[in-house]
Every structure is written in C-alpha cells, then in structure tokens.
PDB file of N, CA, C and O in Angstrom:
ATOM      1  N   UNK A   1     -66.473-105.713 -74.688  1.00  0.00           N
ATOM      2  CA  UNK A   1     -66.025-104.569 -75.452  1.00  0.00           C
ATOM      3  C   UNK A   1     -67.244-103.715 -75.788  1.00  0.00           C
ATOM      4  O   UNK A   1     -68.038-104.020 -76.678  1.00  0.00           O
ATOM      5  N   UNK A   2     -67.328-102.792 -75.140  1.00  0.00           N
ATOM      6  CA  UNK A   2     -68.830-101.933 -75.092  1.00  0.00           C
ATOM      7  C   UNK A   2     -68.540-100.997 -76.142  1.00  0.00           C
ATOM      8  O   UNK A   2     -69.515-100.579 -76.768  1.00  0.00           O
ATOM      9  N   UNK A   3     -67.381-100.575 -76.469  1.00  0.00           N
ATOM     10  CA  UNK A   3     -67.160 -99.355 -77.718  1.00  0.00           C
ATOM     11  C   UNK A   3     -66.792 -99.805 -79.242  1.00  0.00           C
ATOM     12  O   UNK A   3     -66.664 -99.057 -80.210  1.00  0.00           O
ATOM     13  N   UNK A   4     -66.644-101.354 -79.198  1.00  0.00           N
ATOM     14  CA  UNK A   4     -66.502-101.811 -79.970  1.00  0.00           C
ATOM     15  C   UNK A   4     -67.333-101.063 -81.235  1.00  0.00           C
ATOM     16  O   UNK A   4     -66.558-100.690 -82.116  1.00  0.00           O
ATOM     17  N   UNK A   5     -68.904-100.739 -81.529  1.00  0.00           N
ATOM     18  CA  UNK A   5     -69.209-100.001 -82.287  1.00  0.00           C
ATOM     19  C   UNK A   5     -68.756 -98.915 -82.634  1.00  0.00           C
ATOM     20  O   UNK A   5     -68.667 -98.527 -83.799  1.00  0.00           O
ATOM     21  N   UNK A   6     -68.417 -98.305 -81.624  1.00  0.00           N
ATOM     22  CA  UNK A   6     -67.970 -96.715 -81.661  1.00  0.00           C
ATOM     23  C   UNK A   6     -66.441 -96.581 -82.156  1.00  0.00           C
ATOM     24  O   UNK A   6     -66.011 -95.587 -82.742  1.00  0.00           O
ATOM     25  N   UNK A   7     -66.063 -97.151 -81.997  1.00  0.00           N
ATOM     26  CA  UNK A   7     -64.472 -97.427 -82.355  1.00  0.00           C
ATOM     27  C   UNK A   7     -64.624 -97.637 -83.767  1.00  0.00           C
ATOM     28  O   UNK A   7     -64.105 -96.830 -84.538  1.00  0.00           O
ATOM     29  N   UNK A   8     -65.182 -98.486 -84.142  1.00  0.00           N
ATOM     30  CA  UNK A   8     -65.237 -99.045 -85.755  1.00  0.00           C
ATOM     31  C   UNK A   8     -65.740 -97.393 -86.542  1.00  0.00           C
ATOM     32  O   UNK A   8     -64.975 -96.852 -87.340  1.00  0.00           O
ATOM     33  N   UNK A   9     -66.617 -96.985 -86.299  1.00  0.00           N
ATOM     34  CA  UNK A   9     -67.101 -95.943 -86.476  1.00  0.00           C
ATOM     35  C   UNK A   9     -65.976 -94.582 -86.955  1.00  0.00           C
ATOM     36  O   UNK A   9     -65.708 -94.035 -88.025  1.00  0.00           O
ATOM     37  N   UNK A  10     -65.390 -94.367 -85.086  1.00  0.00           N
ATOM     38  CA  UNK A  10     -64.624 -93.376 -85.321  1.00  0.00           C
ATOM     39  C   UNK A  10     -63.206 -93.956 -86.575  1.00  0.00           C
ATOM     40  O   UNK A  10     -62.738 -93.332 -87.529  1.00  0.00           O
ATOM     41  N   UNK A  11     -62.975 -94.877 -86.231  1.00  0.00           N
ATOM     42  CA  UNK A  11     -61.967 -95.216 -87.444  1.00  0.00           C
ATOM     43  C   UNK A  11     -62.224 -95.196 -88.669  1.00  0.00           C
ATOM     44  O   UNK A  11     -61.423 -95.009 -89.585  1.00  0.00           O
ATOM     45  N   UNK A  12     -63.761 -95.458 -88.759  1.00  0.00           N
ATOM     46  CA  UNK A  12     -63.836 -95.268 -90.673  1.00  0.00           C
ATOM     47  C   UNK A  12     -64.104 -93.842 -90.860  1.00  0.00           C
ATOM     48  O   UNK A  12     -63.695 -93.320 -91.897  1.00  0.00           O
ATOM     49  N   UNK A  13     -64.781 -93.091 -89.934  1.00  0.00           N
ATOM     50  CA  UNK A  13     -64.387 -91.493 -89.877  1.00  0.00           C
ATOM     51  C   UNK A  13     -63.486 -90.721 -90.160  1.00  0.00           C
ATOM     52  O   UNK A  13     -63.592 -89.821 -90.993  1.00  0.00           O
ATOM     53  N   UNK A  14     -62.398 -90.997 -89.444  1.00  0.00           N
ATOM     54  CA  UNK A  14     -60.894 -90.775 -89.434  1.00  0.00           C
ATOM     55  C   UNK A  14     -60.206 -91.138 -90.978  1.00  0.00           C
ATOM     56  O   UNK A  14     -59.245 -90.489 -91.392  1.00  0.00           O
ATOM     57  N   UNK A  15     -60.925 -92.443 -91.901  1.00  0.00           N
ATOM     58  CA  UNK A  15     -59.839 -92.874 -92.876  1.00  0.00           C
ATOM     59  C   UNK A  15     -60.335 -91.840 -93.622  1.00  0.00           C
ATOM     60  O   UNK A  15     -59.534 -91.304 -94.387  1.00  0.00           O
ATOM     61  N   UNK A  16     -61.922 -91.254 -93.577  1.00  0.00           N
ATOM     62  CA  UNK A  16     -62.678 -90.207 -94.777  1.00  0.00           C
ATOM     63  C   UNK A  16     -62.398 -89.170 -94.729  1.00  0.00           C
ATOM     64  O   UNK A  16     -62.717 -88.594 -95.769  1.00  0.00           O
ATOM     65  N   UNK A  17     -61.766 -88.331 -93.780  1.00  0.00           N
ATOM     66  CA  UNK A  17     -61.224 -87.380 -94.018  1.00  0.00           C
ATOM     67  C   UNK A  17     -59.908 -87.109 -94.078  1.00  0.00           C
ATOM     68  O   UNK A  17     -59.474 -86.001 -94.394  1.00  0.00           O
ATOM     69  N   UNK A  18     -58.887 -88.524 -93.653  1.00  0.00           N
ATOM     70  CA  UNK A  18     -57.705 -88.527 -94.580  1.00  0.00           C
ATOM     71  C   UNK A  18     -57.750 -88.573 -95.860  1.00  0.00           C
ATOM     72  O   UNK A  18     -56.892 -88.014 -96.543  1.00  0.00           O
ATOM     73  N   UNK A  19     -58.737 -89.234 -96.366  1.00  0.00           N
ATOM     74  CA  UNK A  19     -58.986 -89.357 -97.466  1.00  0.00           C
ATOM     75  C   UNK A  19     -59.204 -88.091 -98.330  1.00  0.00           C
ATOM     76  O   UNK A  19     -58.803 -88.106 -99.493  1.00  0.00           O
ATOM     77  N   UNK A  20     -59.827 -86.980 -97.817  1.00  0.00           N
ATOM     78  CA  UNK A  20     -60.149 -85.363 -97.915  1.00  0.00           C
ATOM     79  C   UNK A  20     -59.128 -85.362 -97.987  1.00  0.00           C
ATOM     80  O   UNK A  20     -58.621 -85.417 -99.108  1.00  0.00           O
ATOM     81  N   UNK A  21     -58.352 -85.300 -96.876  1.00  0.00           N
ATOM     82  CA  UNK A  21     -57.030 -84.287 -97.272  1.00  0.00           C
ATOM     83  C   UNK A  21     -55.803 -84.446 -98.303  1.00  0.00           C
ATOM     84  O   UNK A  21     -55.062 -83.588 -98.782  1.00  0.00           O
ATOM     85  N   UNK A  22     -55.850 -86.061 -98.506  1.00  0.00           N
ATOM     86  CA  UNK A  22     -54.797 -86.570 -99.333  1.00  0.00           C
ATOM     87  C   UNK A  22     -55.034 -86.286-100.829  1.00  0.00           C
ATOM     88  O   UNK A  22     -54.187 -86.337-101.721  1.00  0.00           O
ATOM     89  N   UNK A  23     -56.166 -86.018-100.925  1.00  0.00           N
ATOM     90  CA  UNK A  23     -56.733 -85.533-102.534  1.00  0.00           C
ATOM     91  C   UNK A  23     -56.221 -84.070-102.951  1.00  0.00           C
ATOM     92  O   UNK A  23     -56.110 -83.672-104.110  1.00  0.00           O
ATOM     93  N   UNK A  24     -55.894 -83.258-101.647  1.00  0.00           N
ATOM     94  CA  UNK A  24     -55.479 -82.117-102.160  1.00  0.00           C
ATOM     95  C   UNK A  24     -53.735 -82.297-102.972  1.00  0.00           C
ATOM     96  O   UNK A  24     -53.335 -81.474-103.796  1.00  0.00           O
ATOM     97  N   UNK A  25     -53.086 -83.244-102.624  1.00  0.00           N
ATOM     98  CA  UNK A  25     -51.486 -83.064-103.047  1.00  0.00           C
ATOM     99  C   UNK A  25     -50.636 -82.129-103.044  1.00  0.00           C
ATOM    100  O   UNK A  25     -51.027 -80.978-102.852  1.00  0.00           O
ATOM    101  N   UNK A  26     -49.656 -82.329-103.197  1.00  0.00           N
ATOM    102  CA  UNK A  26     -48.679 -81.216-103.330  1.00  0.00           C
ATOM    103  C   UNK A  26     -48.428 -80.377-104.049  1.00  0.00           C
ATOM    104  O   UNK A  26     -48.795 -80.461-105.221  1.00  0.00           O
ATOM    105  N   UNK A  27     -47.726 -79.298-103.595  1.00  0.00           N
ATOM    106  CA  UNK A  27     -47.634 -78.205-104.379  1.00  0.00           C
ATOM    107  C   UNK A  27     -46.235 -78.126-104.809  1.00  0.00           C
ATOM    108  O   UNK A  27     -45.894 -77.172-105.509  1.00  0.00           O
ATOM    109  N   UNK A  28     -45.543 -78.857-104.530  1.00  0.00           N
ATOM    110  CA  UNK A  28     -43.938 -79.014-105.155  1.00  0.00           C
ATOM    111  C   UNK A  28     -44.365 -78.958-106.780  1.00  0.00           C
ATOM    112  O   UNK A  28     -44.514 -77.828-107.243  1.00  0.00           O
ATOM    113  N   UNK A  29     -44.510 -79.771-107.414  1.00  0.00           N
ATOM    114  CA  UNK A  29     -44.729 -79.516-108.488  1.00  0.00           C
ATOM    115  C   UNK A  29     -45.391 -78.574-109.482  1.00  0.00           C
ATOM    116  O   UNK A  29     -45.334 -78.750-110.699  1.00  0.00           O
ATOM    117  N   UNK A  30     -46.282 -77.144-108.650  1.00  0.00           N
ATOM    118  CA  UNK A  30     -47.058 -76.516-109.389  1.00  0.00           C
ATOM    119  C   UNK A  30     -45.755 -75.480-108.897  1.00  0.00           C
ATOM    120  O   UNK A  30     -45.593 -74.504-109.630  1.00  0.00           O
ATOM    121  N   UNK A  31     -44.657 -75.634-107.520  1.00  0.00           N
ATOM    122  CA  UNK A  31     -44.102 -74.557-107.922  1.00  0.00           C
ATOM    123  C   UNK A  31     -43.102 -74.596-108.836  1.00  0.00           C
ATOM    124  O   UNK A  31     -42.829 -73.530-109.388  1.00  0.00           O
ATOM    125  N   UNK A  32     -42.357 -75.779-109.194  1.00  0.00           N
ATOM    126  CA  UNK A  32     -41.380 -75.916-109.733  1.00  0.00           C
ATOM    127  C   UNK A  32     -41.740 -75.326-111.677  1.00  0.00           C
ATOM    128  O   UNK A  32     -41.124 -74.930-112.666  1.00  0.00           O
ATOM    129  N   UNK A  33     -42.991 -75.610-111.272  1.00  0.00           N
ATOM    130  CA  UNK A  33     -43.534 -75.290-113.151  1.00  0.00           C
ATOM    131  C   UNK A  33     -43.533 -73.555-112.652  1.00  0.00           C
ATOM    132  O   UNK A  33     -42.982 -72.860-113.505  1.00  0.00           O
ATOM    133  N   UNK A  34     -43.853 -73.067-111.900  1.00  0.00           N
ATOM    134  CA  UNK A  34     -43.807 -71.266-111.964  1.00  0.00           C
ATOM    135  C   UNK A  34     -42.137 -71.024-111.814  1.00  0.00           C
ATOM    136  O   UNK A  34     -41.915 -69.998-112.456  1.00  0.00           O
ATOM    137  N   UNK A  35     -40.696 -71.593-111.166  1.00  0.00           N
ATOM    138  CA  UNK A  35     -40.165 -71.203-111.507  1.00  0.00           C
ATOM    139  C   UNK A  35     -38.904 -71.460-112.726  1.00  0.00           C
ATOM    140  O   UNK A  35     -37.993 -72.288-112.718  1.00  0.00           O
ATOM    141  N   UNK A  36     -39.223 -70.490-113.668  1.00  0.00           N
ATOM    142  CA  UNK A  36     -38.972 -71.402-114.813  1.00  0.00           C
ATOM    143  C   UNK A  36     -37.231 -70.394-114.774  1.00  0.00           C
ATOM    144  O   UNK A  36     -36.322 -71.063-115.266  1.00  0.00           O
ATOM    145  N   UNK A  37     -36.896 -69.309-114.384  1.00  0.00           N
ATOM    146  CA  UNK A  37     -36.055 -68.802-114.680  1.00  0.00           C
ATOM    147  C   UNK A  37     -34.794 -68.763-113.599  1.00  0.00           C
ATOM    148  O   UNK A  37     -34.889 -68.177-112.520  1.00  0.00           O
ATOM    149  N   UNK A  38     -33.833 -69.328-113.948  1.00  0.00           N
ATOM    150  CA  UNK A  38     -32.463 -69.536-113.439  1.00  0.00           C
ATOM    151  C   UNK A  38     -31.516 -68.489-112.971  1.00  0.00           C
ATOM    152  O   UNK A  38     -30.907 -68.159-113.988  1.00  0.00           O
ATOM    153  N   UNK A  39     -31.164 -67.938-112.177  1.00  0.00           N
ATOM    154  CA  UNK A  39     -29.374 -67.007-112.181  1.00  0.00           C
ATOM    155  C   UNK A  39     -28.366 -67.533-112.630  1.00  0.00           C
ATOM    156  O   UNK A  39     -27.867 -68.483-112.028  1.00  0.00           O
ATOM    157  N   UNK A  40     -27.875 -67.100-113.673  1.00  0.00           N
ATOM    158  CA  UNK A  40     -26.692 -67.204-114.476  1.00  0.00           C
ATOM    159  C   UNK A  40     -25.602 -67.224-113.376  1.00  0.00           C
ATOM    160  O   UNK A  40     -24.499 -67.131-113.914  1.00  0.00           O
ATOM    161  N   UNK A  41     -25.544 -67.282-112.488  1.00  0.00           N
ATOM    162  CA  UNK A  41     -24.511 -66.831-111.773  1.00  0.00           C
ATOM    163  C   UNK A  41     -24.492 -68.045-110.195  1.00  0.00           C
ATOM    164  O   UNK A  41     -23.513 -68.683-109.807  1.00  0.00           O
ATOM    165  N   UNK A  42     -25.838 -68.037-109.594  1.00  0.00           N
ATOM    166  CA  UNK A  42     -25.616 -69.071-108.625  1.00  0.00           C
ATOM    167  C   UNK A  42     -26.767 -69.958-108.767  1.00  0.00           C
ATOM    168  O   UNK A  42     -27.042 -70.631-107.773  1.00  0.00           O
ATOM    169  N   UNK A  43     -27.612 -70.114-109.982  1.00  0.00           N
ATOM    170  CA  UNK A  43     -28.733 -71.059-110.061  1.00  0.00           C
ATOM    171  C   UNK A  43     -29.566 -70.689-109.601  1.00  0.00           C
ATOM    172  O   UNK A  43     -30.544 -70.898-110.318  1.00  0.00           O
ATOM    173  N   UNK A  44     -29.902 -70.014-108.392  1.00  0.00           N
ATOM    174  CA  UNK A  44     -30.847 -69.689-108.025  1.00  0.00           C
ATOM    175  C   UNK A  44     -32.543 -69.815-108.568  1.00  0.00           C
ATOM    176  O   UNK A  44     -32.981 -68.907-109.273  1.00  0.00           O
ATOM    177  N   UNK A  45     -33.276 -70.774-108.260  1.00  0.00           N
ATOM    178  CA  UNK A  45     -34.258 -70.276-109.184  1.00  0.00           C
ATOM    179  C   UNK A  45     -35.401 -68.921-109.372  1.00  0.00           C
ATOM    180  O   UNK A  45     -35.151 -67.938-108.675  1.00  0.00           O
ATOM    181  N   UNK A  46     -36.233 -68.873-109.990  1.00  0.00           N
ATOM    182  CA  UNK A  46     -36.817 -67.401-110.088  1.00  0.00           C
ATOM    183  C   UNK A  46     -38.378 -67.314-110.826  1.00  0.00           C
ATOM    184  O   UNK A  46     -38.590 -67.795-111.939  1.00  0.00           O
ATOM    185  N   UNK A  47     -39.048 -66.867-110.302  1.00  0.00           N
ATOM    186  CA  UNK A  47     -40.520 -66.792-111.531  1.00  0.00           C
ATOM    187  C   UNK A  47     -40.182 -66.557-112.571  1.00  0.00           C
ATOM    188  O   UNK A  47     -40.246 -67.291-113.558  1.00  0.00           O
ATOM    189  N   UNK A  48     -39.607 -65.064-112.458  1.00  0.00           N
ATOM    190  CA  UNK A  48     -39.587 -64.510-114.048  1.00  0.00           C
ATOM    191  C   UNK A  48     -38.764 -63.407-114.010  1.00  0.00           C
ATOM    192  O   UNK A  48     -38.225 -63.116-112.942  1.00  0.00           O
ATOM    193  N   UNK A  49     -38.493 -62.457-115.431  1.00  0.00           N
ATOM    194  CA  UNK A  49     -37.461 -62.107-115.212  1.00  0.00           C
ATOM    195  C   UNK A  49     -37.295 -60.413-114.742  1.00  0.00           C
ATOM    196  O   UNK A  49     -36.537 -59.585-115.248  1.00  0.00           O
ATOM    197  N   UNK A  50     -37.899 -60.293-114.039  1.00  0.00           N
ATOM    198  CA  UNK A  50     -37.774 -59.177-113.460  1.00  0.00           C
ATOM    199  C   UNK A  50     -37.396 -59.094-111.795  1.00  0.00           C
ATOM    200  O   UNK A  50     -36.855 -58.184-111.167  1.00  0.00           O
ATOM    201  N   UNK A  51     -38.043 -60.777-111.221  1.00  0.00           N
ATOM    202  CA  UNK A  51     -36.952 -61.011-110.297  1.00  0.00           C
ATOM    203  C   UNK A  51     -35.226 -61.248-110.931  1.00  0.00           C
ATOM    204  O   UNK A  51     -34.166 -60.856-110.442  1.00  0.00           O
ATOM    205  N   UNK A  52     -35.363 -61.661-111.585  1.00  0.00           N
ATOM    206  CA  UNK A  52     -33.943 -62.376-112.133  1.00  0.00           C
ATOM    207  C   UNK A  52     -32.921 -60.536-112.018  1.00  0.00           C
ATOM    208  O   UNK A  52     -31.788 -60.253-111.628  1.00  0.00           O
ATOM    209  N   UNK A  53     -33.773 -59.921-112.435  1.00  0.00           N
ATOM    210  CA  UNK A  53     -33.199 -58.822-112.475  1.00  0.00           C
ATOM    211  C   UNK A  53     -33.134 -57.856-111.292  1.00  0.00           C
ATOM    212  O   UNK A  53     -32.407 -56.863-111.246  1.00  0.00           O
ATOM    213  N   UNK A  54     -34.066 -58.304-110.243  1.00  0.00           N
ATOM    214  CA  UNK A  54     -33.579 -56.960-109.147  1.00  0.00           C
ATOM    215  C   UNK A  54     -32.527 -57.946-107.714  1.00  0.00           C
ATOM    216  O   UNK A  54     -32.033 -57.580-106.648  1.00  0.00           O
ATOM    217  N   UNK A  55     -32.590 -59.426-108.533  1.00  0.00           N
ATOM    218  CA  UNK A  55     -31.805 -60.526-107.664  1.00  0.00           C
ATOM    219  C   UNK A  55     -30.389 -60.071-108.289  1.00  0.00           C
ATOM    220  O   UNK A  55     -29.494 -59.764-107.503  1.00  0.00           O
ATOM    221  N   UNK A  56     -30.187 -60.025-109.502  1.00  0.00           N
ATOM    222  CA  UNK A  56     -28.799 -59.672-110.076  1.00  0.00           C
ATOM    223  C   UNK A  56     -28.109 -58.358-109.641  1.00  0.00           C
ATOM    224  O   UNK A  56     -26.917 -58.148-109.414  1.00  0.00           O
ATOM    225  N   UNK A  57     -29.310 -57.425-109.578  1.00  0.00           N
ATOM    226  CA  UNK A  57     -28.942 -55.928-108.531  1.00  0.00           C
ATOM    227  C   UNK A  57     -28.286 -56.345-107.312  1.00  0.00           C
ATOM    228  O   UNK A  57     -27.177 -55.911-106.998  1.00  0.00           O
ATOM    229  N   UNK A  58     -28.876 -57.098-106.681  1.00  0.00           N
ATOM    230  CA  UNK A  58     -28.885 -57.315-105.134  1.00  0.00           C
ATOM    231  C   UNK A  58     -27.717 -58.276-105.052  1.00  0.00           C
ATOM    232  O   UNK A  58     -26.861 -57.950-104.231  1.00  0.00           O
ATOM    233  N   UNK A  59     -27.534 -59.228-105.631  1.00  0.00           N
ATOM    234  CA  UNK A  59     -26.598 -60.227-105.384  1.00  0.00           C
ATOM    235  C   UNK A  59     -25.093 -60.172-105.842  1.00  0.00           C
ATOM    236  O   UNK A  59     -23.963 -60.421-105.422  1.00  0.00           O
ATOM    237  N   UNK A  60     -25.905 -59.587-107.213  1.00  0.00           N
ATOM    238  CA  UNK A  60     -24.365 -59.915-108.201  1.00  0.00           C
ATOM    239  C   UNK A  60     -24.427 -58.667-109.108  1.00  0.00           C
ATOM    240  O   UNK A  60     -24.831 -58.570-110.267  1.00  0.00           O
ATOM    241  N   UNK A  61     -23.936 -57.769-108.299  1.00  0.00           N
ATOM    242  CA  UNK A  61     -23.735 -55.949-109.061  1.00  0.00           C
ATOM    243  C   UNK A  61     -23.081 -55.929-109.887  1.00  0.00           C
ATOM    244  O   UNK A  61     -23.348 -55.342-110.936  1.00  0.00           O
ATOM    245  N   UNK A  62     -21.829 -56.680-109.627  1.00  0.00           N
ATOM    246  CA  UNK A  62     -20.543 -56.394-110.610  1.00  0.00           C
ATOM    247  C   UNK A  62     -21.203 -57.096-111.991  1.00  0.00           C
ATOM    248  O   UNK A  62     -21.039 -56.624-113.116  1.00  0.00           O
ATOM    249  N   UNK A  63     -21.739 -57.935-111.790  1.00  0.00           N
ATOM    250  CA  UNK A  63     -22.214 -59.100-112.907  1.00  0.00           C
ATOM    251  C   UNK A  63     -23.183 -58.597-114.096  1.00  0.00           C
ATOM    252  O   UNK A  63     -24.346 -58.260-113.871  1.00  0.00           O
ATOM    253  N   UNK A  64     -22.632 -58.577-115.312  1.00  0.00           N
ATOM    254  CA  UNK A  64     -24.052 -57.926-116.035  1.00  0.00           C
ATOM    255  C   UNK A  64     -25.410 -58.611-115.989  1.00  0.00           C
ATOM    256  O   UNK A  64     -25.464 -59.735-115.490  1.00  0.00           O
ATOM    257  N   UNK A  65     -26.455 -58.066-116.438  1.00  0.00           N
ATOM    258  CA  UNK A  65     -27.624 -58.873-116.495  1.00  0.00           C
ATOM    259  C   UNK A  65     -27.908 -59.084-117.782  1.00  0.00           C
ATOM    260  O   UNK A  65     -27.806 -58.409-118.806  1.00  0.00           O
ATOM    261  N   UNK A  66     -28.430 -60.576-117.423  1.00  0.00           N
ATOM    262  CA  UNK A  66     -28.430 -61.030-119.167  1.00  0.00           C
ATOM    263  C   UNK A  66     -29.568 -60.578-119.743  1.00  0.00           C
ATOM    264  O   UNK A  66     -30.528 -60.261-119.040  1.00  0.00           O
ATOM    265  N   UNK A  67     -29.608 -60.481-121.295  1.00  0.00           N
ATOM    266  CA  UNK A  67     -31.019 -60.011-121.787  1.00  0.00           C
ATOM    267  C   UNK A  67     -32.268 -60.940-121.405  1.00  0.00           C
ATOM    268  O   UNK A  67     -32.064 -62.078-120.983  1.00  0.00           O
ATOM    269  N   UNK A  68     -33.247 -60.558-121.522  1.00  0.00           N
ATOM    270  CA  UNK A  68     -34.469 -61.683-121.427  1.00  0.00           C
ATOM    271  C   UNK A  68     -34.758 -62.752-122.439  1.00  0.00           C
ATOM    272  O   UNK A  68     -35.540 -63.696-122.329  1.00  0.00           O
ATOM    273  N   UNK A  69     -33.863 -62.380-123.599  1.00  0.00           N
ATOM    274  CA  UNK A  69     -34.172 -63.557-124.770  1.00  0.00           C
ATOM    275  C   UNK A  69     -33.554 -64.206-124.307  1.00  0.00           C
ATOM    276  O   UNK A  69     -33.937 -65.368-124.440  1.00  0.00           O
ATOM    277  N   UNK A  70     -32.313 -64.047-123.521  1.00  0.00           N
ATOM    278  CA  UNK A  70     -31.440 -65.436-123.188  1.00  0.00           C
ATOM    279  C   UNK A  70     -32.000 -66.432-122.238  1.00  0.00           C
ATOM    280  O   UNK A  70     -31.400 -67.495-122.076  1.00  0.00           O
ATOM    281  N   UNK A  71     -33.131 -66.171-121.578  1.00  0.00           N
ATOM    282  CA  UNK A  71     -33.464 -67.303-120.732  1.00  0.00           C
ATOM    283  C   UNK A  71     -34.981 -68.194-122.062  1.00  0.00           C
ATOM    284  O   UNK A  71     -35.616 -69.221-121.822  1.00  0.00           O
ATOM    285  N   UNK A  72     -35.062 -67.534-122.996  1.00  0.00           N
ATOM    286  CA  UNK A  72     -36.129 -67.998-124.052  1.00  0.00           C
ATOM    287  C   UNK A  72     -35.558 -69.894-124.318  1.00  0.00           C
ATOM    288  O   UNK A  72     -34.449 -70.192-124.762  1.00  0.00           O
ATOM    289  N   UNK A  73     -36.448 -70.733-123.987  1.00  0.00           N
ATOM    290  CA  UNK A  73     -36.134 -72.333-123.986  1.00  0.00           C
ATOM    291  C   UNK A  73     -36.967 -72.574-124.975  1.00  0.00           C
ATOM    292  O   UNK A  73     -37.114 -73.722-125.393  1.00  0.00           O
TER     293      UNK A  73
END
C-alpha cells in the first residue's frame, strides 16, 4: 500500500474542512426570527408590516387590512 500515507492525510484534510463548513449552520432559524408577521387571512408569513400590507393589496383586496397594533405580541 504505497498511498497509504497520502490517503490518511487526504482524509484528515477532508474531515477539517467539513469541519469549516459545519460551523457555519443554518439559517432556518435566523429566518424564522425575521419573520415575525402573519396574514390574517392565509398565514402567510412576512418580515414586517408593510409587506403584510402590499401582500393584502395583492392577494386579498376585498379584505381589509388590519392596523399594525394588531400584530403587537
């Protein structure tokens, strides 16, 4: 086995920069904390409320739009 060194090598190579990349994590959770605001109407979620409001234009015309205190938690 002549690569036997080289092999060992490239494999502990390979675990260190999985190792890099696995430290970064996901971003599911940093988006779920930005969208904090809901559609009254199909859930939809939303940053904030000025989407909430040109989504309620667009989606749901007939539908009033709720004030902004009402999404206040």
């Amino acid at each position: 086995m002549a690569r036997g060194a080289q092999k060992e090598q490239a494999r502990q190579k390979a675990q260190k920069e999985a190792a890099k990349r696995s430290k970064t994590g996901s971003q599911i959770t940093a988006r779920a904390a930005g969208l904090q605001f809901k559609c009254p109407k199909c859930f939809i979620a939303l940053a904030n409320y000025n989407l909430v409001v040109q989504h309620m234009e667009a989606k749901h015309p007939k539908e009033t739009i709720p004030s902004e205190s009402s999404f206040a938690t």
